[in-house]
Structure formats: C-alpha cells, structure tokens
PDB file of N, H, CA, C and O in Angstrom:
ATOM      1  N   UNK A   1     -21.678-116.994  83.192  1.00  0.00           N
ATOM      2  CA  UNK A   1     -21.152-118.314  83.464  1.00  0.00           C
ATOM      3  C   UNK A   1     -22.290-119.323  83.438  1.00  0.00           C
ATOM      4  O   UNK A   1     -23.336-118.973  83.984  1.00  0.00           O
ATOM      5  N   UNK A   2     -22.225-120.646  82.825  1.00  0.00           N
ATOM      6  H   UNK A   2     -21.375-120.931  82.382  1.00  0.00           H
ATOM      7  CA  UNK A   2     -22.817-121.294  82.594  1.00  0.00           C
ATOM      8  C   UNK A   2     -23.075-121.721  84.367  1.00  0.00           C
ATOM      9  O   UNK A   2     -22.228-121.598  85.252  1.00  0.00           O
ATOM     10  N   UNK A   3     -24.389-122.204  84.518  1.00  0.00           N
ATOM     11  H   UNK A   3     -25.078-122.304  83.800  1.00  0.00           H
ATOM     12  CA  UNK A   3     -25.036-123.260  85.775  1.00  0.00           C
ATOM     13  C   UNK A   3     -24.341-124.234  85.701  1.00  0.00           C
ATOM     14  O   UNK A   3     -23.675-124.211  84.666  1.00  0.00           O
ATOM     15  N   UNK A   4     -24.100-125.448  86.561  1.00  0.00           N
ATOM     16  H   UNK A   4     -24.641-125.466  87.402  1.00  0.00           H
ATOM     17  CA  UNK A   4     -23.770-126.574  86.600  1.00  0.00           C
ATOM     18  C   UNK A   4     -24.388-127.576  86.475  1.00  0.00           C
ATOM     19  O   UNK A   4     -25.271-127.961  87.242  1.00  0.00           O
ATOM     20  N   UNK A   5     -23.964-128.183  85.390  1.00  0.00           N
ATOM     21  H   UNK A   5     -23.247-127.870  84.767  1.00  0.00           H
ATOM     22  CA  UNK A   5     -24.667-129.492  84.458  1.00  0.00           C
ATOM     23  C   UNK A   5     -24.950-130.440  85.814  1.00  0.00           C
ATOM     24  O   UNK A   5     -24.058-131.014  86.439  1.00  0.00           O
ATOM     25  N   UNK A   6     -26.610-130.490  86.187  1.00  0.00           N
ATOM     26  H   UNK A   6     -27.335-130.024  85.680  1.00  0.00           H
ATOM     27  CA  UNK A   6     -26.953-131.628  87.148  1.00  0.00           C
ATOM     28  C   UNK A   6     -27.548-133.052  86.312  1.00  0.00           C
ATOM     29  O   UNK A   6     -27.626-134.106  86.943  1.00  0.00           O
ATOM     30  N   UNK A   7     -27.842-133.007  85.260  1.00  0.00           N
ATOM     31  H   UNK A   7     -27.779-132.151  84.747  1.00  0.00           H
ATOM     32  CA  UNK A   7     -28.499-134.162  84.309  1.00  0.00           C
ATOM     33  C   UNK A   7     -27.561-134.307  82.607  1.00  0.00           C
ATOM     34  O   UNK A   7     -27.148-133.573  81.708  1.00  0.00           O
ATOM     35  N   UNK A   8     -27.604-135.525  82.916  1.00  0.00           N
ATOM     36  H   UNK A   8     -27.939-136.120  83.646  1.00  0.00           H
ATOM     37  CA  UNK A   8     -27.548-136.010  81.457  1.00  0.00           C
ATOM     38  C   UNK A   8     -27.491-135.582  80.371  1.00  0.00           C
ATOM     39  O   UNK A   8     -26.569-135.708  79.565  1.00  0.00           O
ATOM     40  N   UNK A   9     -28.972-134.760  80.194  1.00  0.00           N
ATOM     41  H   UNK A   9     -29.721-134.657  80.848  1.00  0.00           H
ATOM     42  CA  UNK A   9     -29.464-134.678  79.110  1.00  0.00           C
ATOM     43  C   UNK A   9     -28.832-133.039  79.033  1.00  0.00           C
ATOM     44  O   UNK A   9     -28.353-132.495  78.038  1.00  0.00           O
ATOM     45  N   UNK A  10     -28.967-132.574  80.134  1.00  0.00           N
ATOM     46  H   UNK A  10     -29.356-133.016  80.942  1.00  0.00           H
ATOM     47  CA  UNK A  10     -27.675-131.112  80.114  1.00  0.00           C
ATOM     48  C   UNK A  10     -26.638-130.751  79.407  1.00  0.00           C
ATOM     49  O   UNK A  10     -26.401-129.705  78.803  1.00  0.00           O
ATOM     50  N   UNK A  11     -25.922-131.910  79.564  1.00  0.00           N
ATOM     51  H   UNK A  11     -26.115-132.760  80.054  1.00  0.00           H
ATOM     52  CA  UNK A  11     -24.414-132.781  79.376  1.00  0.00           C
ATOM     53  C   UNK A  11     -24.315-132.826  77.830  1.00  0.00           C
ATOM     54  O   UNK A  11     -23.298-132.415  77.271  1.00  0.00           O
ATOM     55  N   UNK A  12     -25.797-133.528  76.856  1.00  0.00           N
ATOM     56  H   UNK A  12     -26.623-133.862  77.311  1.00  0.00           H
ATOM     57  CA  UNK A  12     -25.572-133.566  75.898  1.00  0.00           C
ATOM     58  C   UNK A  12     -26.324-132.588  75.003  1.00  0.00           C
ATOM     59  O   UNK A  12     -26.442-132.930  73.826  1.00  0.00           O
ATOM     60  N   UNK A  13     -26.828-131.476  75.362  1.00  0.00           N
ATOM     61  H   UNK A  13     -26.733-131.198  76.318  1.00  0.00           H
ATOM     62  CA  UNK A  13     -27.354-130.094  74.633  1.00  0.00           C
ATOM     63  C   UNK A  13     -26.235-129.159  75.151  1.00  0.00           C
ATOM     64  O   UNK A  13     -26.389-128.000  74.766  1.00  0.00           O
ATOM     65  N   UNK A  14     -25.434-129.314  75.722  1.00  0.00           N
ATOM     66  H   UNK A  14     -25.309-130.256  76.035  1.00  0.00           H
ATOM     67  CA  UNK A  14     -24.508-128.648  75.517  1.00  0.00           C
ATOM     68  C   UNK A  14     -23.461-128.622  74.889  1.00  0.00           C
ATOM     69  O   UNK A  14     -22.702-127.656  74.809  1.00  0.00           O
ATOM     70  N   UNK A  15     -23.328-129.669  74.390  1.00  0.00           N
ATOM     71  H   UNK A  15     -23.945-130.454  74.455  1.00  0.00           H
ATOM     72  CA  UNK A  15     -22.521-130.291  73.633  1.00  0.00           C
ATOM     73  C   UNK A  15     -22.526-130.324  71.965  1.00  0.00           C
ATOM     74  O   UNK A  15     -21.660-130.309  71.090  1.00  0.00           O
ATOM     75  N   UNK A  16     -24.613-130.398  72.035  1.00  0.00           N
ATOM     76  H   UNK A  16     -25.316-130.410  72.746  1.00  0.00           H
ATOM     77  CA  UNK A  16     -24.644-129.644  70.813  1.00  0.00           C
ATOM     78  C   UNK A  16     -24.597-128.593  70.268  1.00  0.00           C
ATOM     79  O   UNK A  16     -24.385-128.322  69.086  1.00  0.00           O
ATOM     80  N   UNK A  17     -24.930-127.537  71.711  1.00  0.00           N
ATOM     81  H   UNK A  17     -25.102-127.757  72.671  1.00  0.00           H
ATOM     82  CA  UNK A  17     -25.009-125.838  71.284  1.00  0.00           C
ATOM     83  C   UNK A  17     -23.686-125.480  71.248  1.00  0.00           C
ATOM     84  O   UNK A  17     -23.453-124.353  70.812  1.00  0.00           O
ATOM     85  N   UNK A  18     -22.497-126.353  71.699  1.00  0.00           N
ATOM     86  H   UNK A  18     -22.686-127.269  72.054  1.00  0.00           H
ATOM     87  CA  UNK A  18     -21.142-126.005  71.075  1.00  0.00           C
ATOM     88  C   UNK A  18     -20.605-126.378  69.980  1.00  0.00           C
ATOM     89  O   UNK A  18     -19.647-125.871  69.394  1.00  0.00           O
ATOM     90  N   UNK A  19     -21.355-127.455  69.645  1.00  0.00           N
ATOM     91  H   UNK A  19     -22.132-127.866  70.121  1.00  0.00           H
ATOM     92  CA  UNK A  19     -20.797-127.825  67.932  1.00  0.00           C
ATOM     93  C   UNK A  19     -21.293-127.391  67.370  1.00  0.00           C
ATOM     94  O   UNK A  19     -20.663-126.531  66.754  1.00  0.00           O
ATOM     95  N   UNK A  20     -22.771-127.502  67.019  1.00  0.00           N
ATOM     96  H   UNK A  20     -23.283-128.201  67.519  1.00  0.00           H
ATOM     97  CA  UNK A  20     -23.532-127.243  65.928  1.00  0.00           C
ATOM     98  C   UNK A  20     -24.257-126.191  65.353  1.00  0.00           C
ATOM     99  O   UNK A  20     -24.506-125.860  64.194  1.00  0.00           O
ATOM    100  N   UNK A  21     -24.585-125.662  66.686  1.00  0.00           N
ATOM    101  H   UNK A  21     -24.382-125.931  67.628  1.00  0.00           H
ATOM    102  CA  UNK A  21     -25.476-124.100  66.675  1.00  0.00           C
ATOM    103  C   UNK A  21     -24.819-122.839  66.338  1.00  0.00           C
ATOM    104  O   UNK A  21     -25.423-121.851  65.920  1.00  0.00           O
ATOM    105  N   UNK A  22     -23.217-122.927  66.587  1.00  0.00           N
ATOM    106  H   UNK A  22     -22.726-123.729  66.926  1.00  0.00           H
ATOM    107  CA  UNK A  22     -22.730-121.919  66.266  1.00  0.00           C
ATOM    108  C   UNK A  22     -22.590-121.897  64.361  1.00  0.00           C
ATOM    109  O   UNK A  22     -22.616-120.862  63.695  1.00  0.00           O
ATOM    110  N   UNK A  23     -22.500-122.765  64.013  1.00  0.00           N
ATOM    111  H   UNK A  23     -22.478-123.606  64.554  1.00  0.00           H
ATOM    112  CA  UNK A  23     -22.637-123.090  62.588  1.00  0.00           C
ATOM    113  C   UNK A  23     -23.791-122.534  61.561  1.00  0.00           C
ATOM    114  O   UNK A  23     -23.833-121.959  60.473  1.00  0.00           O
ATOM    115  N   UNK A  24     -24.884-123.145  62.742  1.00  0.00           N
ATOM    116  H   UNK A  24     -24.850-123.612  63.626  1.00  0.00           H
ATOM    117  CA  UNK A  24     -26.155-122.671  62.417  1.00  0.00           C
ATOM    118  C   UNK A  24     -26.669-121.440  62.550  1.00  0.00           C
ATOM    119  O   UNK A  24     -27.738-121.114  62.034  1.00  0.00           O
ATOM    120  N   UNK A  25     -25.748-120.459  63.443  1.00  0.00           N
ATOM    121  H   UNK A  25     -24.880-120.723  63.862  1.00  0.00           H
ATOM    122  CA  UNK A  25     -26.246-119.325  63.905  1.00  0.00           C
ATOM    123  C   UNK A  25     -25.524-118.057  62.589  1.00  0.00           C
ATOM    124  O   UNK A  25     -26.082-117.165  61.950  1.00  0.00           O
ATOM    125  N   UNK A  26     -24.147-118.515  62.624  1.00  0.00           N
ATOM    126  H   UNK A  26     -23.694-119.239  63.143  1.00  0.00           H
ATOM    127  CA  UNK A  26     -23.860-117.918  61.110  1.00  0.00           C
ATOM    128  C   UNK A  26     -24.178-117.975  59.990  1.00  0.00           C
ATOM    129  O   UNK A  26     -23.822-117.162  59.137  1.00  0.00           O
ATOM    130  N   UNK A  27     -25.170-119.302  59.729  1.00  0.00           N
ATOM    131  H   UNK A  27     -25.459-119.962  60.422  1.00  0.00           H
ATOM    132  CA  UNK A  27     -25.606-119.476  57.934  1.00  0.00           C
ATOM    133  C   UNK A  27     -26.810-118.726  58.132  1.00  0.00           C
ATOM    134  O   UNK A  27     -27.309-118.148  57.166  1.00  0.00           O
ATOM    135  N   UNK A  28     -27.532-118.644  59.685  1.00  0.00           N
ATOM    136  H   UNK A  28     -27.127-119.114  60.469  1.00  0.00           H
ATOM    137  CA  UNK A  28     -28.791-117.609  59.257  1.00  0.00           C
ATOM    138  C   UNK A  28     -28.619-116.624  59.497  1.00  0.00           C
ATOM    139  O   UNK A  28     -29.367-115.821  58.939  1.00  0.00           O
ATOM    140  N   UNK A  29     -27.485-116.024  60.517  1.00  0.00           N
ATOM    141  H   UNK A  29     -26.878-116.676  60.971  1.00  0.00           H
ATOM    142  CA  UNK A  29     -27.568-114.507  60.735  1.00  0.00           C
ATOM    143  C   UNK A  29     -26.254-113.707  60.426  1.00  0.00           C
ATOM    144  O   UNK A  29     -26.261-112.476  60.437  1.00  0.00           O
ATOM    145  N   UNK A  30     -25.201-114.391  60.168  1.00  0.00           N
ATOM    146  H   UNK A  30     -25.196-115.391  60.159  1.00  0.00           H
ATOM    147  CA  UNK A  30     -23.839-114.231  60.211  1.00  0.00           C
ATOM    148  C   UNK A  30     -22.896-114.065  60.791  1.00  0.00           C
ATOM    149  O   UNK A  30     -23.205-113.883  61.968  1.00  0.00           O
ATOM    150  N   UNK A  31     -21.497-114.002  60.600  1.00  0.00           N
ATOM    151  H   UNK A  31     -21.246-114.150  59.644  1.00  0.00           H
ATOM    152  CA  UNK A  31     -20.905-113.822  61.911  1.00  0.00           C
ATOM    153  C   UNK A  31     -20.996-113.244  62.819  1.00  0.00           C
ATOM    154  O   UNK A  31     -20.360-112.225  62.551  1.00  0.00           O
ATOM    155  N   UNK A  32     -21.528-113.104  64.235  1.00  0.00           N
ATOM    156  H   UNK A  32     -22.044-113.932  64.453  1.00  0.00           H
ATOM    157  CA  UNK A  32     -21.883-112.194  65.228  1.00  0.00           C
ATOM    158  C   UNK A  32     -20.860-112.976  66.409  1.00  0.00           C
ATOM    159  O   UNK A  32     -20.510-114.153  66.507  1.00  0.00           O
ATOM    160  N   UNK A  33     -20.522-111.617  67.342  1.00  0.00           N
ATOM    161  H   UNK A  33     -20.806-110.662  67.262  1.00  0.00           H
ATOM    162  CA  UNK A  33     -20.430-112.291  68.519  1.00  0.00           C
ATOM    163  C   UNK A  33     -21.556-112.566  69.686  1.00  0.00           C
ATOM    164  O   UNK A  33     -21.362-113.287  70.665  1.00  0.00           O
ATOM    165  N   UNK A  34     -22.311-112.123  69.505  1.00  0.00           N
ATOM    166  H   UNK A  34     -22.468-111.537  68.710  1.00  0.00           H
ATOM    167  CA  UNK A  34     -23.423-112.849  70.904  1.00  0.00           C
ATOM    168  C   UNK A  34     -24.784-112.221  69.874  1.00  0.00           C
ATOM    169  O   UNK A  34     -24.658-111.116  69.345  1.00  0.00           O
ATOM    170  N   UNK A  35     -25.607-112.760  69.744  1.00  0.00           N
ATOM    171  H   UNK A  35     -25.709-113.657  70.173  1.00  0.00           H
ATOM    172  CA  UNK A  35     -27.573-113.317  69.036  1.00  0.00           C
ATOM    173  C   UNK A  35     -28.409-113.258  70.384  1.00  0.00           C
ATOM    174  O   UNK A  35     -28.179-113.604  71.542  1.00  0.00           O
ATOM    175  N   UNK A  36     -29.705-112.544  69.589  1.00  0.00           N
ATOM    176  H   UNK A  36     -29.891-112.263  68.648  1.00  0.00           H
ATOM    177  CA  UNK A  36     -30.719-112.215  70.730  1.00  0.00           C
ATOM    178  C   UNK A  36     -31.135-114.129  71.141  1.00  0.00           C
ATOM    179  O   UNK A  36     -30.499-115.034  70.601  1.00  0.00           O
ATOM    180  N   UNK A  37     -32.221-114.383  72.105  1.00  0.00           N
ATOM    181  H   UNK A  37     -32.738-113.648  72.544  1.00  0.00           H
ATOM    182  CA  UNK A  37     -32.750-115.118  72.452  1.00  0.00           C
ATOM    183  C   UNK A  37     -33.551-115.943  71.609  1.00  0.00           C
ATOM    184  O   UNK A  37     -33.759-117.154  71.695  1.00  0.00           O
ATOM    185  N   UNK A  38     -34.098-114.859  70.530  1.00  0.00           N
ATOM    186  H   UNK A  38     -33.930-113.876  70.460  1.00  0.00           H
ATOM    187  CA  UNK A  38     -35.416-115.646  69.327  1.00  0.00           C
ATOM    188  C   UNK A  38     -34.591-115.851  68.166  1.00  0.00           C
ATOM    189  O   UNK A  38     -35.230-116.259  67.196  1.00  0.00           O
ATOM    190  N   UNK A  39     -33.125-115.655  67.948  1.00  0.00           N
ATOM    191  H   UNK A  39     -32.606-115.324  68.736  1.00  0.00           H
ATOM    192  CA  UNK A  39     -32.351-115.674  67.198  1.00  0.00           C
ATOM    193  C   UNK A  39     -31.680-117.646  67.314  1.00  0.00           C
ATOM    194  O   UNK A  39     -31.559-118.595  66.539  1.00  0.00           O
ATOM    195  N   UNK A  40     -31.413-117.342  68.826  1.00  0.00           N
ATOM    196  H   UNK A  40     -31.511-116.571  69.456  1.00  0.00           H
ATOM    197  CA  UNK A  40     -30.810-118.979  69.273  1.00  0.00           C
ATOM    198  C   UNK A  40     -31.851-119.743  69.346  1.00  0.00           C
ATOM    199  O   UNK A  40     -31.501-120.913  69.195  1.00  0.00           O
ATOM    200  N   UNK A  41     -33.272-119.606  69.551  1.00  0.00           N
ATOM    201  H   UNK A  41     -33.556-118.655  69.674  1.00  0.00           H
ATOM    202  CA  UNK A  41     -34.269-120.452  69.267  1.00  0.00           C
ATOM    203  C   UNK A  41     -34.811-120.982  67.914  1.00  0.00           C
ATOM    204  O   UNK A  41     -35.447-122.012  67.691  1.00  0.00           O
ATOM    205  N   UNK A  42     -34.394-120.010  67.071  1.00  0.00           N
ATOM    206  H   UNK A  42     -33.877-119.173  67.252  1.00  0.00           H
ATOM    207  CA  UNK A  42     -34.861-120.326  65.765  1.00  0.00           C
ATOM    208  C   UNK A  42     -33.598-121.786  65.289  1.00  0.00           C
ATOM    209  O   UNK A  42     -33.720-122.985  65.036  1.00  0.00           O
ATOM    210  N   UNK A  43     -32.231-120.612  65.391  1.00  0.00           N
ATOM    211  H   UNK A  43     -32.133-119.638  65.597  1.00  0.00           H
ATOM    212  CA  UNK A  43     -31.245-121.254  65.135  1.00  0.00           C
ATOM    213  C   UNK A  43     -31.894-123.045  65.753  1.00  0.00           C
ATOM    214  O   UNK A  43     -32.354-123.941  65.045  1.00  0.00           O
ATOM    215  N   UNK A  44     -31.716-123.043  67.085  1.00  0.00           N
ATOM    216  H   UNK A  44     -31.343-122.315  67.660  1.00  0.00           H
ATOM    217  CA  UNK A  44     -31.660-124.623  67.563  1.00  0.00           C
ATOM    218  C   UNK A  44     -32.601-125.367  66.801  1.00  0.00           C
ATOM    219  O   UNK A  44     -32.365-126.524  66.453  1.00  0.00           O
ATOM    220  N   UNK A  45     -33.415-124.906  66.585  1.00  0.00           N
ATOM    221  H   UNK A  45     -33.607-123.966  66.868  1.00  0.00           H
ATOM    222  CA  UNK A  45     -35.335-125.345  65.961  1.00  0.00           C
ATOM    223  C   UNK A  45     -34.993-125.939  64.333  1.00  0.00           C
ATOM    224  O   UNK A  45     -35.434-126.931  63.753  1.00  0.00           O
ATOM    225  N   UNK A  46     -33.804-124.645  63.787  1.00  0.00           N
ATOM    226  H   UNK A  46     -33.446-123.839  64.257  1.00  0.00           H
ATOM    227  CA  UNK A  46     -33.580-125.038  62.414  1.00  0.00           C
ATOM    228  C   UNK A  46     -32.072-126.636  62.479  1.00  0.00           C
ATOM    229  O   UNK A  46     -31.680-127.543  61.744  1.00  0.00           O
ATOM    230  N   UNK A  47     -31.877-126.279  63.349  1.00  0.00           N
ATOM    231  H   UNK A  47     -32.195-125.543  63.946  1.00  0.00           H
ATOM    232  CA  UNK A  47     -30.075-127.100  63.528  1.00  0.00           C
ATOM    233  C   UNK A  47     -30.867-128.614  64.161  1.00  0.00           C
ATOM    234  O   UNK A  47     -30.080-129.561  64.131  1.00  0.00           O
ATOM    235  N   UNK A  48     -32.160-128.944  64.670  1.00  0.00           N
ATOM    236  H   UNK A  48     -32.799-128.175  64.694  1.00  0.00           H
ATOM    237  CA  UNK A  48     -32.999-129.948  64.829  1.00  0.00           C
ATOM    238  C   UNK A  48     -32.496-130.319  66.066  1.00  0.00           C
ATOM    239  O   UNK A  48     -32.763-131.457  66.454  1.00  0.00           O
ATOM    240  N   UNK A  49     -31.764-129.532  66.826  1.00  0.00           N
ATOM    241  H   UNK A  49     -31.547-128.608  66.511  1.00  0.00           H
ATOM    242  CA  UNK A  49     -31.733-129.627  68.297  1.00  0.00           C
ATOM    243  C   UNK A  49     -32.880-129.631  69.263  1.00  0.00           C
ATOM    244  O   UNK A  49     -33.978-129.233  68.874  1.00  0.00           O
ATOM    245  N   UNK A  50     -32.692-130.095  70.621  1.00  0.00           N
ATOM    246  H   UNK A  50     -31.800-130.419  70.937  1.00  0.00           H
ATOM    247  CA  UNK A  50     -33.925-130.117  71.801  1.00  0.00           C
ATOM    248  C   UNK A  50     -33.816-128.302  71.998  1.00  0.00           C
ATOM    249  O   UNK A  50     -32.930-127.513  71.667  1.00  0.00           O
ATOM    250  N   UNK A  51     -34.753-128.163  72.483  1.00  0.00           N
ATOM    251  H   UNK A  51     -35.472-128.804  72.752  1.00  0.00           H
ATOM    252  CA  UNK A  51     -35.050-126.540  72.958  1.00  0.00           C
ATOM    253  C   UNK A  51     -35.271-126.183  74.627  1.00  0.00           C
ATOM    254  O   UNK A  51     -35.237-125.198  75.365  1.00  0.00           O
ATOM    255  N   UNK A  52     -35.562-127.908  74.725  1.00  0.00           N
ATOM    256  H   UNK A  52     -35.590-128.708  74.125  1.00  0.00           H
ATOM    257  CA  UNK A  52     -35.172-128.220  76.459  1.00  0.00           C
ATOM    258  C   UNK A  52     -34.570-126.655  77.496  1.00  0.00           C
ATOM    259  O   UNK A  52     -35.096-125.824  78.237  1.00  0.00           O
ATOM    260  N   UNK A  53     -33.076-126.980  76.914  1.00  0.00           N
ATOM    261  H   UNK A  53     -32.649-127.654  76.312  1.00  0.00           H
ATOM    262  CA  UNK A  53     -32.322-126.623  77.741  1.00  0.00           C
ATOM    263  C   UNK A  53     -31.897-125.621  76.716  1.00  0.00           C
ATOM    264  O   UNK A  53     -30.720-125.397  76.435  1.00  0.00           O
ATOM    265  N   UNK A  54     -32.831-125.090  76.228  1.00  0.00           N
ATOM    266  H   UNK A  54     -33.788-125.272  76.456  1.00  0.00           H
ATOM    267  CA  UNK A  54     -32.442-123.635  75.770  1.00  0.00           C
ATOM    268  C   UNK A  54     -31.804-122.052  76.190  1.00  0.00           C
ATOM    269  O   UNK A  54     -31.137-121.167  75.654  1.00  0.00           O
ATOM    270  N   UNK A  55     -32.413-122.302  77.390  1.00  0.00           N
ATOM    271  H   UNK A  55     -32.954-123.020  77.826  1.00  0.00           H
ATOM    272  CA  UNK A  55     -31.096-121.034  78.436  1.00  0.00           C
ATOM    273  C   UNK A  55     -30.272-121.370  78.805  1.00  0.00           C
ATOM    274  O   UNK A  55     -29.619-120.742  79.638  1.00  0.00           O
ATOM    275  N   UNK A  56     -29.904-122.662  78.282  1.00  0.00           N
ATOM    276  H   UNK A  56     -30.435-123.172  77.606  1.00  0.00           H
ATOM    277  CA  UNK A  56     -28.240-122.882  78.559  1.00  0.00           C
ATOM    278  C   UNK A  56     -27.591-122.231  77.494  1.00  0.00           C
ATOM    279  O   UNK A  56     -26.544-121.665  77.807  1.00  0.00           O
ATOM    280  N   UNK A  57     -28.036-122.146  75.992  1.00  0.00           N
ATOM    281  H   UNK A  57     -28.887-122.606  75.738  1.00  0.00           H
ATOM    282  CA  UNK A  57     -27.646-121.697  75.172  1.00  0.00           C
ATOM    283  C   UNK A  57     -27.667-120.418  75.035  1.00  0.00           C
ATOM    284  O   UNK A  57     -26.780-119.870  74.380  1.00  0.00           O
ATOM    285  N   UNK A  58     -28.666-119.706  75.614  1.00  0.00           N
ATOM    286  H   UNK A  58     -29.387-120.151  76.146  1.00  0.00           H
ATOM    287  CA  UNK A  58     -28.731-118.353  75.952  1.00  0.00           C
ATOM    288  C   UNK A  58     -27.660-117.785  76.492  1.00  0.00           C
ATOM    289  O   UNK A  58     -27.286-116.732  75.975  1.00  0.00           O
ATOM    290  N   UNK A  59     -27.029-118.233  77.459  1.00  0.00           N
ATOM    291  H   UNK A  59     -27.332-119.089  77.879  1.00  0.00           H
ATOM    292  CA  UNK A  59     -26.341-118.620  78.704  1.00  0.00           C
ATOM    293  C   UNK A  59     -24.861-118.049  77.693  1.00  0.00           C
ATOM    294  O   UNK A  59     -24.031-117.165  77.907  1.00  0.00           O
ATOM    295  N   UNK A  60     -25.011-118.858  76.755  1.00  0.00           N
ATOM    296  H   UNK A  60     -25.686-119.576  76.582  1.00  0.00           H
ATOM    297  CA  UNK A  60     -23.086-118.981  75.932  1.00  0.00           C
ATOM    298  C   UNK A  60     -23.608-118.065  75.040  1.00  0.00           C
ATOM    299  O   UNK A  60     -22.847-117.135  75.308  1.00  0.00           O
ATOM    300  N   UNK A  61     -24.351-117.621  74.162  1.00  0.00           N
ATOM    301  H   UNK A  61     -24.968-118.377  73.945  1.00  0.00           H
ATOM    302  CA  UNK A  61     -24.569-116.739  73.061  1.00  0.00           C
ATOM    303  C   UNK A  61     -25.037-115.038  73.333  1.00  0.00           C
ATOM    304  O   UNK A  61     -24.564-114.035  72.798  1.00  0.00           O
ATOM    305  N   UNK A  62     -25.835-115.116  74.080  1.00  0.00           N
ATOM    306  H   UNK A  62     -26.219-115.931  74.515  1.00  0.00           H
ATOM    307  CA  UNK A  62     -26.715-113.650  74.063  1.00  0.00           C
ATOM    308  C   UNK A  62     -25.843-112.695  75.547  1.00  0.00           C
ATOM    309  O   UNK A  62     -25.180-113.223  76.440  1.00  0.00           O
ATOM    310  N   UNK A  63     -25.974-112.050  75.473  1.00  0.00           N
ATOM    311  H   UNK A  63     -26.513-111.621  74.748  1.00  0.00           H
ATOM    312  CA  UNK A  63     -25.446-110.846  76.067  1.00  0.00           C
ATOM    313  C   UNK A  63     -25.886-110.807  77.897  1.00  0.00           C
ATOM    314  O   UNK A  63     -26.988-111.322  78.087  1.00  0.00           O
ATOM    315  N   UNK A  64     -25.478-110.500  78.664  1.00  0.00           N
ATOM    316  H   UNK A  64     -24.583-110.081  78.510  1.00  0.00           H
ATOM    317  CA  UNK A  64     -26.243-110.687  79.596  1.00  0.00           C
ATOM    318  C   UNK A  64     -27.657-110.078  80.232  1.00  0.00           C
ATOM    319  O   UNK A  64     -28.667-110.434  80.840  1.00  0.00           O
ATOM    320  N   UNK A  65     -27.063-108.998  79.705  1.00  0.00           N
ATOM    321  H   UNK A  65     -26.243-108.709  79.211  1.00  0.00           H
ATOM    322  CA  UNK A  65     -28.582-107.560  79.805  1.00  0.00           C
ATOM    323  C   UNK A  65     -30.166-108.234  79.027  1.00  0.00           C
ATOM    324  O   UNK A  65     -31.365-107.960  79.078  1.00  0.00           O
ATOM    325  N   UNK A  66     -29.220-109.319  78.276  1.00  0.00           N
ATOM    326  H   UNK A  66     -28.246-109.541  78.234  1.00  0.00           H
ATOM    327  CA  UNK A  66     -31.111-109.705  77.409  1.00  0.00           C
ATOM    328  C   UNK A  66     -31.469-110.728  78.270  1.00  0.00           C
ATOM    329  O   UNK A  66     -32.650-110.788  78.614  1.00  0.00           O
ATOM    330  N   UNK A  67     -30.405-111.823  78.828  1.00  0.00           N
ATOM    331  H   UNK A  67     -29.446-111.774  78.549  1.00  0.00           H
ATOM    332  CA  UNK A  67     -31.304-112.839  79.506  1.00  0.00           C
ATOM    333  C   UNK A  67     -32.359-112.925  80.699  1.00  0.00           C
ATOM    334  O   UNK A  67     -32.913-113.993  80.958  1.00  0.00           O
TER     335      UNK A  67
END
C-alpha cells in the first residue's frame, strides 16, 4: 500500500508513475506484472520523470520481498 501523499510534489509523481511509466516500462522490458527496482529507475530516467519520489513507484510496481 502506497504511504500517504504529505506534499505536492508527491501528488504529482504519482500521477506520473501512473500514466506514463507504465508505458515506459513495457517498451523497455515488456509486459510484466511487477519490475525490479533498477528496472523502474531506468524506466523513470528514460520516461524524463523526477526520481525524487522513486519508492513511491517502487511502492506500485516491484514486488514486496524486493523493496
């Protein structure tokens, strides 16, 4: 379960790791249901997202045993 959005800027990287990253995560790795950690970092890095709040994205993608 995701933490609770206390900032702003929370509010709007999450917003991108639900639109955009999943997009991005299939043109580089393919359809998967949950991507390691260096998988969603690359992804965000290539999709020109902040990396900020990157374990939020961890958070929705990767498995729980890796985080």
């Amino acid at each position: 379960m995701l933490k609770m959005i206390t900032h702003p800027g929370q509010y709007f990287a999450v917003r991108s790791y639900k639109t955009k990253l999943p997009q991005q995560l299939r043109a580089l790795y393919g359809k998967e249901t949950l991507y390691t950690p260096t998988q969603i970092t690359m992804a965000i890095r290539k999709a020109g997202l902040s990396t900020k709040y990157r374990k939020l994205a961890y958070q929705m993608y990767v498995p729980n045993k890796q985080i």
